[in-house]
Biopython code that builds the backbone (N, CA, C, O; Angstrom):
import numpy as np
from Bio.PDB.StructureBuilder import StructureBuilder

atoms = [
    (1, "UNK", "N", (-25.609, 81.371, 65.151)),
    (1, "UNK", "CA", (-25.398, 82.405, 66.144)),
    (1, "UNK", "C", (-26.158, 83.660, 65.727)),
    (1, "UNK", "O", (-25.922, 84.180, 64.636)),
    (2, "UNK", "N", (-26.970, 84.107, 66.480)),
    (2, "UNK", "CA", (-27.422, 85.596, 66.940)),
    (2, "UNK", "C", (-26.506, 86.866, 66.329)),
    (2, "UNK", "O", (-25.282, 86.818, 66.199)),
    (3, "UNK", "N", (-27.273, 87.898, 66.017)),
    (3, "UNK", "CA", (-26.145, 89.137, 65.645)),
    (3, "UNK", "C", (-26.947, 89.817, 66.610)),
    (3, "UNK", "O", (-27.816, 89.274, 67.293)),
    (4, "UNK", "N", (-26.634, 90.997, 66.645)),
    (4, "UNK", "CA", (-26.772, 92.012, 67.964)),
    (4, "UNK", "C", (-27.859, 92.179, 67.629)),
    (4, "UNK", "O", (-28.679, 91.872, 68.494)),
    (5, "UNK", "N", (-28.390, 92.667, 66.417)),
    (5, "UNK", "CA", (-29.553, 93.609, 66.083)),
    (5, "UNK", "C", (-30.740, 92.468, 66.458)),
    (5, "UNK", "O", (-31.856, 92.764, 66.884)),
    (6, "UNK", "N", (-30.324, 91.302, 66.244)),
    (6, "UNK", "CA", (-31.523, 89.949, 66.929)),
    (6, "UNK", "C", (-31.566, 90.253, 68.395)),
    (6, "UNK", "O", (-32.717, 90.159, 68.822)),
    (7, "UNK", "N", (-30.705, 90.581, 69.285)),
    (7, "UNK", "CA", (-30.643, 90.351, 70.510)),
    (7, "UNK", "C", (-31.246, 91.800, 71.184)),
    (7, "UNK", "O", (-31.830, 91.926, 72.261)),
    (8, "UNK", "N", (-31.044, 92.422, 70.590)),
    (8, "UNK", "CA", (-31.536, 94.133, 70.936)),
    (8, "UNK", "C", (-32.719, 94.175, 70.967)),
    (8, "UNK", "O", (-33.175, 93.976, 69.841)),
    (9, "UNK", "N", (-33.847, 94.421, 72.083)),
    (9, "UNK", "CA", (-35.019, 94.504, 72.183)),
    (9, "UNK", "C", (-35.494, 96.035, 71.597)),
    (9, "UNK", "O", (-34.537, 96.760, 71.326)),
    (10, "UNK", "N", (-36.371, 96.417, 71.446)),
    (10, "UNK", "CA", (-37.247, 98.001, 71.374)),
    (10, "UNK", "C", (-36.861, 99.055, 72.312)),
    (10, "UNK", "O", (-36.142, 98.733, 73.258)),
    (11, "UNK", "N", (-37.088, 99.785, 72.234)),
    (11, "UNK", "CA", (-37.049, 101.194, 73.430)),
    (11, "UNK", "C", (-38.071, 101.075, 74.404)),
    (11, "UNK", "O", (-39.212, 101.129, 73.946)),
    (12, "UNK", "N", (-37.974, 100.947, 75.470)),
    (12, "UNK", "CA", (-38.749, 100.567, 76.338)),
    (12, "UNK", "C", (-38.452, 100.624, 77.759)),
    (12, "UNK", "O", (-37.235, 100.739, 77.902)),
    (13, "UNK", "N", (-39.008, 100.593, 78.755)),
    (13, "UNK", "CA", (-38.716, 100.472, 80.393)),
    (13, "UNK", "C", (-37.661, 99.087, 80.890)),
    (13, "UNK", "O", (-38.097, 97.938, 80.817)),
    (14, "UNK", "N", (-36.217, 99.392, 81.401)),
    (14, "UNK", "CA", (-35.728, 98.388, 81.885)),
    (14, "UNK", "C", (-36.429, 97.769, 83.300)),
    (14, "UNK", "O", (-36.647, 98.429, 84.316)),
    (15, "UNK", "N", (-36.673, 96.581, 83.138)),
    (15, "UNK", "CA", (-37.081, 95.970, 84.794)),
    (15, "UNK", "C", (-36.234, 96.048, 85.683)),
    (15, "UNK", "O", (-36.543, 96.023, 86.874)),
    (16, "UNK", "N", (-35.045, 96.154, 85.265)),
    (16, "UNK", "CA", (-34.003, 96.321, 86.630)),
    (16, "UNK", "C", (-34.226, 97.684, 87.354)),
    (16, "UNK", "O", (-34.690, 97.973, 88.457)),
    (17, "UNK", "N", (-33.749, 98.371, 86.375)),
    (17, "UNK", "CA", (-33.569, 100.013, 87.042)),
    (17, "UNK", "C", (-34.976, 101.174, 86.848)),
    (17, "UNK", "O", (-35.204, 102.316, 87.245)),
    (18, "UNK", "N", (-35.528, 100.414, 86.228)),
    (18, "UNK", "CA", (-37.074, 101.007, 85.966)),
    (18, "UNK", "C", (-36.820, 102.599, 84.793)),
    (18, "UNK", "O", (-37.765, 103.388, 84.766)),
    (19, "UNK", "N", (-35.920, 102.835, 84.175)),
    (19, "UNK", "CA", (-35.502, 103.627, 83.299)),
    (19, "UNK", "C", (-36.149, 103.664, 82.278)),
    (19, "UNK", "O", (-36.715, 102.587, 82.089)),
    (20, "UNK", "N", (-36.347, 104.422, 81.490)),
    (20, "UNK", "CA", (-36.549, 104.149, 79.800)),
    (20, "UNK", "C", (-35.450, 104.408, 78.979)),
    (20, "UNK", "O", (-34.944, 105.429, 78.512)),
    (21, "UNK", "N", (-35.214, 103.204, 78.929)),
    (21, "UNK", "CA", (-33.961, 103.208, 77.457)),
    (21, "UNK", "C", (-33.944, 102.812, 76.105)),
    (21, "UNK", "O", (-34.937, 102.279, 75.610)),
    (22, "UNK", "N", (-32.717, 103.059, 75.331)),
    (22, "UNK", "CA", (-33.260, 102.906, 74.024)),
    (22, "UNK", "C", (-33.050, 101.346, 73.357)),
    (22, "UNK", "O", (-33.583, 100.949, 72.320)),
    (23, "UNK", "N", (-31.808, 100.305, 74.541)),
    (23, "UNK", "CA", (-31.885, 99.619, 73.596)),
    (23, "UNK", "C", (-32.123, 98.694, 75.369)),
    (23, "UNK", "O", (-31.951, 99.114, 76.513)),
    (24, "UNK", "N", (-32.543, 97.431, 74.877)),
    (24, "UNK", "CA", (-32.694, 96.564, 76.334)),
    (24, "UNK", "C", (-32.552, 95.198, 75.969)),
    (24, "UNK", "O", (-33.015, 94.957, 74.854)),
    (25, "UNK", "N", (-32.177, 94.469, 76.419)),
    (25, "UNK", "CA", (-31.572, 92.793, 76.525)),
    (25, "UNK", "C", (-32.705, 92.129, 77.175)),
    (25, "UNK", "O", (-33.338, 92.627, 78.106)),
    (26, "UNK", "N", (-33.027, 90.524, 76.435)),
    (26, "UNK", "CA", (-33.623, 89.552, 77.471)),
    (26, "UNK", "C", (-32.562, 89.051, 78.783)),
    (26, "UNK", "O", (-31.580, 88.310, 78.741)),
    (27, "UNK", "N", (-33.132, 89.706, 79.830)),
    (27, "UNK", "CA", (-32.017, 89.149, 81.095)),
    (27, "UNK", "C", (-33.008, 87.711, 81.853)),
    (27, "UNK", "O", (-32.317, 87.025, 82.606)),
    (28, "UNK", "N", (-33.756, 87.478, 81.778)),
    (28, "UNK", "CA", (-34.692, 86.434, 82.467)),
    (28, "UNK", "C", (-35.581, 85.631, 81.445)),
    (28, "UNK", "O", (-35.828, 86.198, 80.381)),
    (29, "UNK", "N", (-35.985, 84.625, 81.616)),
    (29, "UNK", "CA", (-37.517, 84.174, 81.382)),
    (29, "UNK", "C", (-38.074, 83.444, 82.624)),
    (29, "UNK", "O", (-37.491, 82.525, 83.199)),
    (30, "UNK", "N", (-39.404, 84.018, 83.006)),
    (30, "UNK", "CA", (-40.133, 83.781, 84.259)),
    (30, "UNK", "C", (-40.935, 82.376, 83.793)),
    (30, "UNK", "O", (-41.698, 82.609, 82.855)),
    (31, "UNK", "N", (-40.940, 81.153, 84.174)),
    (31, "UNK", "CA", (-42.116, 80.287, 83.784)),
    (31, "UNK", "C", (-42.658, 80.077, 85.289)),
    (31, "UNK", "O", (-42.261, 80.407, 86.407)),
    (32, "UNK", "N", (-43.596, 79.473, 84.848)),
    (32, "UNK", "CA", (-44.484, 79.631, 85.755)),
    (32, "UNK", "C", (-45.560, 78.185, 85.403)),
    (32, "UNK", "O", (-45.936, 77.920, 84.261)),
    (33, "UNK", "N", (-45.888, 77.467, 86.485)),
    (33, "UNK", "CA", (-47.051, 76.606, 86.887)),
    (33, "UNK", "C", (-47.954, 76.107, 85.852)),
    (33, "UNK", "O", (-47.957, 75.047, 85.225)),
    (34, "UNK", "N", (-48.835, 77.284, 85.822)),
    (34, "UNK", "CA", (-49.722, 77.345, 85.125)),
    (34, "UNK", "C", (-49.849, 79.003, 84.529)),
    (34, "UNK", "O", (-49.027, 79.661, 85.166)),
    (35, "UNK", "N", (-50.574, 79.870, 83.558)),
    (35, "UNK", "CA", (-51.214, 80.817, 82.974)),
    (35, "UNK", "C", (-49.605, 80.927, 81.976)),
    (35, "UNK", "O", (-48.777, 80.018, 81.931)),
    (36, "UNK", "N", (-49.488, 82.243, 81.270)),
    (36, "UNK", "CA", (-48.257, 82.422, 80.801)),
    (36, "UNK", "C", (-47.332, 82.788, 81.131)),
    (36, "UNK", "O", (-47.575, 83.922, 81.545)),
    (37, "UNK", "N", (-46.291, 82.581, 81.250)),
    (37, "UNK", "CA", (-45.108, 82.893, 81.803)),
    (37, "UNK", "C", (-44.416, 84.441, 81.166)),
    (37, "UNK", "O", (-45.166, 85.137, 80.482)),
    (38, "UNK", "N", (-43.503, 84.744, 81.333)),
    (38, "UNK", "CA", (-43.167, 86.429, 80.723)),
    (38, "UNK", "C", (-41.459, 86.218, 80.659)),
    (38, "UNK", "O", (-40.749, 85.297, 81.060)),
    (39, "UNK", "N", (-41.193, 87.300, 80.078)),
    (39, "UNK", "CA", (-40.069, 87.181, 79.291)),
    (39, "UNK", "C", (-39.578, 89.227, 79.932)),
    (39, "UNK", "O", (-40.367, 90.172, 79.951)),
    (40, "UNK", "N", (-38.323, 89.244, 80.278)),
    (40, "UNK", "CA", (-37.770, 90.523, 81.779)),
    (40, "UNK", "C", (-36.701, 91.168, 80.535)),
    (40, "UNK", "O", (-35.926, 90.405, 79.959)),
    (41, "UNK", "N", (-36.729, 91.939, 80.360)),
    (41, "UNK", "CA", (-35.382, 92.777, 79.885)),
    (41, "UNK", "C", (-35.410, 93.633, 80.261)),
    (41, "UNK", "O", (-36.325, 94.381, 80.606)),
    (42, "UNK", "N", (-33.560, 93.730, 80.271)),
    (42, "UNK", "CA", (-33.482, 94.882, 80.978)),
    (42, "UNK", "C", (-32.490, 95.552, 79.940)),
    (42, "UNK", "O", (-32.296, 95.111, 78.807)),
    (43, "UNK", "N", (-31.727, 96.976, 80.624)),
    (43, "UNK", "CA", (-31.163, 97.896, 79.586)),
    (43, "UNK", "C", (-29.084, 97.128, 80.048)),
    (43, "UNK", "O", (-28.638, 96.626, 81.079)),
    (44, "UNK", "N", (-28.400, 97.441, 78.640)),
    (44, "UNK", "CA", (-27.371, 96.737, 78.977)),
    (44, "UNK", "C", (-26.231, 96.544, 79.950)),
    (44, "UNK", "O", (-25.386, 95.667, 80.127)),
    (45, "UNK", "N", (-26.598, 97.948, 80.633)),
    (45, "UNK", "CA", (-25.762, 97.456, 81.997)),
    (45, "UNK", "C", (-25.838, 97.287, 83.035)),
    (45, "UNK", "O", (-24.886, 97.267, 83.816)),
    (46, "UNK", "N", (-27.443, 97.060, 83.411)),
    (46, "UNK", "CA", (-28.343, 96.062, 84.259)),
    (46, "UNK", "C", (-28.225, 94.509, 83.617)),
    (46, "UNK", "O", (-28.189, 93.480, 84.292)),
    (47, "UNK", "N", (-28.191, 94.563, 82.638)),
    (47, "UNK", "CA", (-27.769, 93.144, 81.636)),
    (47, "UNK", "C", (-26.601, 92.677, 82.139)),
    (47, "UNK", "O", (-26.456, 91.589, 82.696)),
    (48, "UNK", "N", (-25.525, 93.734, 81.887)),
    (48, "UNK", "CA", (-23.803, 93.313, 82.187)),
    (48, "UNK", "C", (-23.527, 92.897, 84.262)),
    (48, "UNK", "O", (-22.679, 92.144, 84.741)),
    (49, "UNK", "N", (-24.464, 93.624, 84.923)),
    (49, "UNK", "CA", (-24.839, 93.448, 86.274)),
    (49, "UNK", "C", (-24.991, 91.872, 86.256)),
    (49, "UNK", "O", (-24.172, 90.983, 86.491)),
    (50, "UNK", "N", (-26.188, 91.841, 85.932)),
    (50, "UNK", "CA", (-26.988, 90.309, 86.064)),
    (50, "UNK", "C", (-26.263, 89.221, 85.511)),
    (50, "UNK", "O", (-26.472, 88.115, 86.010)),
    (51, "UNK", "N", (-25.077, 89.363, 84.147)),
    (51, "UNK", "CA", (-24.738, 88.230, 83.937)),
    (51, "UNK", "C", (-23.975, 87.830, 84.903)),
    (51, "UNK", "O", (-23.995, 86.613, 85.091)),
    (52, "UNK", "N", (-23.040, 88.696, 85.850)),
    (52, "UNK", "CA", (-22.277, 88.015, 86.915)),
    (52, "UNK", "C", (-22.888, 87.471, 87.758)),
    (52, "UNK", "O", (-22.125, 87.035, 88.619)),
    (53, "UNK", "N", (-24.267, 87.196, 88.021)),
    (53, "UNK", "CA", (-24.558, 86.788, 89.007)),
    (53, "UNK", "C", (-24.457, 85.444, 88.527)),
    (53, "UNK", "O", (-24.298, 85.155, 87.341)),
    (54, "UNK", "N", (-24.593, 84.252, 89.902)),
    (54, "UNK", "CA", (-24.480, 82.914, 89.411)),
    (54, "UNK", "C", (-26.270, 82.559, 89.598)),
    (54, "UNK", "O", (-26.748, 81.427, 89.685)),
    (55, "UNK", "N", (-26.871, 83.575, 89.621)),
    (55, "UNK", "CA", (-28.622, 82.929, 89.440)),
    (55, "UNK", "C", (-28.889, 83.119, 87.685)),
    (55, "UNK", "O", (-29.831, 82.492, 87.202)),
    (56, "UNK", "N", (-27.911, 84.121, 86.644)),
    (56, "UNK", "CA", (-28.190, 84.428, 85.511)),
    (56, "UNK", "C", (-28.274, 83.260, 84.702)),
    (56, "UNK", "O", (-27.613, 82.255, 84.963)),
    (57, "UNK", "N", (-28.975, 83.331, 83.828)),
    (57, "UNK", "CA", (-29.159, 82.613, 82.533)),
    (57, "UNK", "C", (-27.504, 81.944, 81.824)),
    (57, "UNK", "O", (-26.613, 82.791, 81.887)),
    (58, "UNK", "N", (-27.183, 80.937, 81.363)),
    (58, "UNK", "CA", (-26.064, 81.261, 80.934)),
    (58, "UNK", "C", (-25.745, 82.143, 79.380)),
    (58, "UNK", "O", (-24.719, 82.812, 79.259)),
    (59, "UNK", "N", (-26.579, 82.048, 78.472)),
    (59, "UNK", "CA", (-27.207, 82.495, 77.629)),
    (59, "UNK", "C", (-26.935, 84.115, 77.360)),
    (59, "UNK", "O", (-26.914, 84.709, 76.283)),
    (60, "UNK", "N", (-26.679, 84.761, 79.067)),
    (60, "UNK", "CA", (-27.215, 86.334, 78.651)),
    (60, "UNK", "C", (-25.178, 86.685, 78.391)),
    (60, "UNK", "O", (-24.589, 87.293, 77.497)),
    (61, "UNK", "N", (-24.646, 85.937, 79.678)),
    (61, "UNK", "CA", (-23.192, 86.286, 79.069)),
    (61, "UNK", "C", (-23.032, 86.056, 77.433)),
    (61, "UNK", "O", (-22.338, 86.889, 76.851)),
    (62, "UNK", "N", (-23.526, 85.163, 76.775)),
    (62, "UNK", "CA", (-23.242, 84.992, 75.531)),
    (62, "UNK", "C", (-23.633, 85.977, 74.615)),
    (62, "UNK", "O", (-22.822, 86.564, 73.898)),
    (63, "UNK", "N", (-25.013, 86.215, 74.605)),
    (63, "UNK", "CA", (-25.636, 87.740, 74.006)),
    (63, "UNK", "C", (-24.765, 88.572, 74.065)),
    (63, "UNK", "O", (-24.166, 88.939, 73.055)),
    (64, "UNK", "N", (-24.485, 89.099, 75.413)),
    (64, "UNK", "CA", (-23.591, 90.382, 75.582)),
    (64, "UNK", "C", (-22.507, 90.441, 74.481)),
    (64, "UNK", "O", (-22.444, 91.233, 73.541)),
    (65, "UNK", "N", (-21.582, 89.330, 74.833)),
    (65, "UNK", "CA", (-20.510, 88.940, 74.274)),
    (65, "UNK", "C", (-20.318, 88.847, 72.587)),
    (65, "UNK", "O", (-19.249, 88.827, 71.977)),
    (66, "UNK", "N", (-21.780, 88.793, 71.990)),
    (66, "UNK", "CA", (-21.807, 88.771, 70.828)),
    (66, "UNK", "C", (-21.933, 90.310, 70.150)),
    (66, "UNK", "O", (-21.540, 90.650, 69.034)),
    (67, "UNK", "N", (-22.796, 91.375, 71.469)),
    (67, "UNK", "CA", (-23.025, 92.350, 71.304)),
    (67, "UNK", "C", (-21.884, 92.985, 71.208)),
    (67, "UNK", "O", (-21.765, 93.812, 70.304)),
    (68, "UNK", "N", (-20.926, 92.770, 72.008)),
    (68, "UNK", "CA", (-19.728, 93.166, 72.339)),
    (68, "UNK", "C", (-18.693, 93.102, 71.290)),
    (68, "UNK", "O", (-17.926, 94.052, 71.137)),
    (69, "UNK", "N", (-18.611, 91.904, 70.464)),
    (69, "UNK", "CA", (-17.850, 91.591, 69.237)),
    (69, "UNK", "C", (-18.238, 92.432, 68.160)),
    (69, "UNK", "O", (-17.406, 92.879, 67.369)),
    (70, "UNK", "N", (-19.535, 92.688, 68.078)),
    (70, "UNK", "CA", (-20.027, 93.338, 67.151)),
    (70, "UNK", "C", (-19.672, 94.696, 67.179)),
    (70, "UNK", "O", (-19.103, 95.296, 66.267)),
    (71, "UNK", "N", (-20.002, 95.127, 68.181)),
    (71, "UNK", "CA", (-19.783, 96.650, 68.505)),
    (71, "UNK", "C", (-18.289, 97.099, 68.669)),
    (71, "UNK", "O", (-18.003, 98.181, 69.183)),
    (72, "UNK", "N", (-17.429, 96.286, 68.244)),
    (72, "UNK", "CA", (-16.063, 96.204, 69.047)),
    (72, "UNK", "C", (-15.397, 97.125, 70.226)),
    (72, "UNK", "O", (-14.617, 98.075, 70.162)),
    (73, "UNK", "N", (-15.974, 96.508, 71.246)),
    (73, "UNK", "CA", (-15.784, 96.448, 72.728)),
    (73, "UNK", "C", (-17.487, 96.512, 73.654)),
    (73, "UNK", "O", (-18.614, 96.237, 73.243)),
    (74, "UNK", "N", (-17.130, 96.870, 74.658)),
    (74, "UNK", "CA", (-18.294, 96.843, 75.720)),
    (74, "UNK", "C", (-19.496, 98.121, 75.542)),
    (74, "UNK", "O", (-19.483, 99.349, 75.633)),
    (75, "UNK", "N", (-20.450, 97.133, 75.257)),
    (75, "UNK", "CA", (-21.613, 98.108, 74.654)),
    (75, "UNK", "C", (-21.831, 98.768, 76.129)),
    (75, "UNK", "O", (-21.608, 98.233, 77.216)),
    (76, "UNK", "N", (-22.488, 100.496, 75.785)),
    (76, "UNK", "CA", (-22.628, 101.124, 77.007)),
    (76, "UNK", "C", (-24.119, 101.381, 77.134)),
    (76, "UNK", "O", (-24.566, 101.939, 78.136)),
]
sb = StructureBuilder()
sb.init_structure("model")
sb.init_model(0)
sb.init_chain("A")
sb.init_seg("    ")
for serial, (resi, resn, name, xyz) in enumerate(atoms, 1):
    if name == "N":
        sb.init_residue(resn, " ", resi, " ")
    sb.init_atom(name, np.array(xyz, "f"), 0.0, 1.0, " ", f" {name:<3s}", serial, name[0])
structure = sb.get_structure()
């Protein structure tokens, strides 16, 4: 299992909300056909958004959840 600090991307632009934040989550991986495919993060409560959806990864509830244990309670 993953610890948070694995799952925590760089400071960077969330794709959801188009923000710059400091910490951001893999919420997607795009594949694609042919050329390379790309890899979407977003910041964590565009993250906590997306895991409810039933198109999400199952994967990202788990991240969170680990983030969440770690941090003890709901990362903001």
């Amino acid at each position: 299992m993953s610890d948070a600090a694995e799952l925590i991307a760089p400071a960077g632009e969330c794709a959801v909300c188009k923000e710059q934040v400091q910490e951001r989550l893999l919420v997607a991986v795009v594949e694609v056909g042919s050329g390379p495919g790309a890899l979407v993060y977003g910041c964590l409560p565009c993250a906590r958004t997306r895991a409810r959806s039933p198109f999400a990864p199952p994967w990202l509830a788990e991240d969170l959840a680990v983030i969440d244990a770690e941090r003890g309670g709901e990362a903001k």
